[in-house]
N, C-alpha and C positions, 0 to 999 in steps of 0.2 A: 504494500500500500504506500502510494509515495505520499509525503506531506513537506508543507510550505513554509519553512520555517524564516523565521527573521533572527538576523545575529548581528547585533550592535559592539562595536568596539566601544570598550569603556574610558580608553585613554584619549580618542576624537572625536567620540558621538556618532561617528560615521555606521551607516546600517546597510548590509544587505540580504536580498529575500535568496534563502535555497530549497532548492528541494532535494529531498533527500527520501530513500527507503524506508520504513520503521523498521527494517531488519538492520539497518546502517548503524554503525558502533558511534558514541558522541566522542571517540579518537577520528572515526574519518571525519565529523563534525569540523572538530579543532583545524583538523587536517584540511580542508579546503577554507575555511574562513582565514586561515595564517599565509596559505598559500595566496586567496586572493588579496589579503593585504601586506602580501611580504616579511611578515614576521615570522619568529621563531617558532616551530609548533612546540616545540618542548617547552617550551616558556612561557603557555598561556593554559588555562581551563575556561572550559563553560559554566557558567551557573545561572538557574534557574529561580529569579527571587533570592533568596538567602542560599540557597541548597546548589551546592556544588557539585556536578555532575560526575560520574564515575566512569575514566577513558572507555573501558571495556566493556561498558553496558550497550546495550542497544537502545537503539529512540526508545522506542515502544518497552523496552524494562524499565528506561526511568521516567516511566508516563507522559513523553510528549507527544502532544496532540498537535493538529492542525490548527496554523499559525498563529505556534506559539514563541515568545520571545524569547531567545536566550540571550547574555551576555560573555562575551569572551572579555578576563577579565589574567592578570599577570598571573603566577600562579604561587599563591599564598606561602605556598613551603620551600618555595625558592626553583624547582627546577630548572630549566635549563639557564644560560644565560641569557638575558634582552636583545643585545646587539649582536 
């Protein structure tokens, strides 16, 4: 089932709409939102509200629906480097 998600970067407000599988992991997630903004995928998570998504889950295991918003946000425990 494809769905339409939106992923806002939280360090320029800049947003855009994907779509993706609900079989799709929220790693491919990170994985094309870093790509289309150039940054590092080791160095970012998504999260949902307060709740910070888990790389190896699927859409559809950590409950996202159709177009719902995620944020790609640095990643709190430091992973990769920025630049």
């Amino acid at each position: 089932m494809a769905l339409r998600l939106t992923v806002k970067d939280a360090e320029t407000g800049n947003r855009i709409e994907m779509e993706l599988q609900a079989e799709n992991t929220v790693d491919e997630a990170i994985e094309s939102a870093c790509s289309y903004w150039s940054k590092r995928q080791g160095a970012f998570v998504l999260k949902q509200g307060s709740t910070i998504l888990r790389g190896g889950a699927t859409l559809q295991g950590s409950h996202i629906g159709e177009h719902t918003m995620l944020e790609l946000i640095p990643d709190p425990q430091g992973g990769a480097p920025l630049a």
